[in-house]
N, C-alpha and C positions, 0 to 999 in steps of 0.2 A: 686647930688651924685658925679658927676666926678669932679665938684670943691671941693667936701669935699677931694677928693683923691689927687688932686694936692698937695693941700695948705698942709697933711701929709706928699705927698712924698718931698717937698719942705724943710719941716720944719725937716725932718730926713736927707735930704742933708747936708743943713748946720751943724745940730749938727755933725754929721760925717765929715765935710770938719775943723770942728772947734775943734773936740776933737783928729781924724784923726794924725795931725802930734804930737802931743804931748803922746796918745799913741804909736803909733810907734817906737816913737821914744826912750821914755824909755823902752818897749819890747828891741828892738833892745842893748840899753845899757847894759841893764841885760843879753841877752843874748852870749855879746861878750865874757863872764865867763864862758860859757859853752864850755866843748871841748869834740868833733871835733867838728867842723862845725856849733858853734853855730850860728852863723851870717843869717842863714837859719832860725831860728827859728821864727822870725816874719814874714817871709815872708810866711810858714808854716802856722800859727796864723790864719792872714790876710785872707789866700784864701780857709782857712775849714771855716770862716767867709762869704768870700762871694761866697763861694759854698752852704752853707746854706740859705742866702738870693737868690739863684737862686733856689734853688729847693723851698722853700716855694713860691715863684711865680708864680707857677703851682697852687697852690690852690687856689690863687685869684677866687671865684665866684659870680655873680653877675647877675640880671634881665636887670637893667639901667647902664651899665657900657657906651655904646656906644649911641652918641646923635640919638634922632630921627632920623630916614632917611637914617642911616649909613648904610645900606646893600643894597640902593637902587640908580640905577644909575644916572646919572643925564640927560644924553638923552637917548634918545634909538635906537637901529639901524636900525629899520625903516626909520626911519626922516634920517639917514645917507644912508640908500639905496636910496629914493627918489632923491637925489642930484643928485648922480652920472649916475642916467638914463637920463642925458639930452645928449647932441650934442657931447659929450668927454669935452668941456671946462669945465673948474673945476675956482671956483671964481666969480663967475657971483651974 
């Protein structure tokens, strides 16, 4: 499952890093026409865009999203109090 999600978000990267400057950049052309301040108008565009892809991130849900194991630690502080009751020397 968490490779089927990479290899999406991977592949909607690039479409976006690939279509990215080309709209923009006509946005931006078109909107030099605009007066006042059209020049704002992509940049406008762009961030109701990716304010929209931050709030649909929130609905992300899922059972198997994290691998096996992930919420569990890898030592325990047992084993790390044990240590520290010897003589003060630490390293041994």
């Amino acid at each position: 499952m968490l490779g089927s999600l990479n290899g999406i978000a991977q592949t909607l990267s690039a479409a976006g890093r690939a279509m990215g400057p080309l709209l923009a950049g006509g946005l931006f052309s078109l909107a030099t026409h605009v007066e006042p301040k059209g020049e704002a108008l992509a940049f406008g565009v762009f961030g109701g865009i990716t304010f929209v892809g931050f709030l649909i991130c929130f609905s992300i849900r899922g059972q198997n999203l994290e691998g096996d194991g992930f919420d569990e630690e890898i030592g325990s502080e047992e084993n790390d109090d044990d240590e520290d009751e010897g003589d003060g020397v630490h390293g041994r």
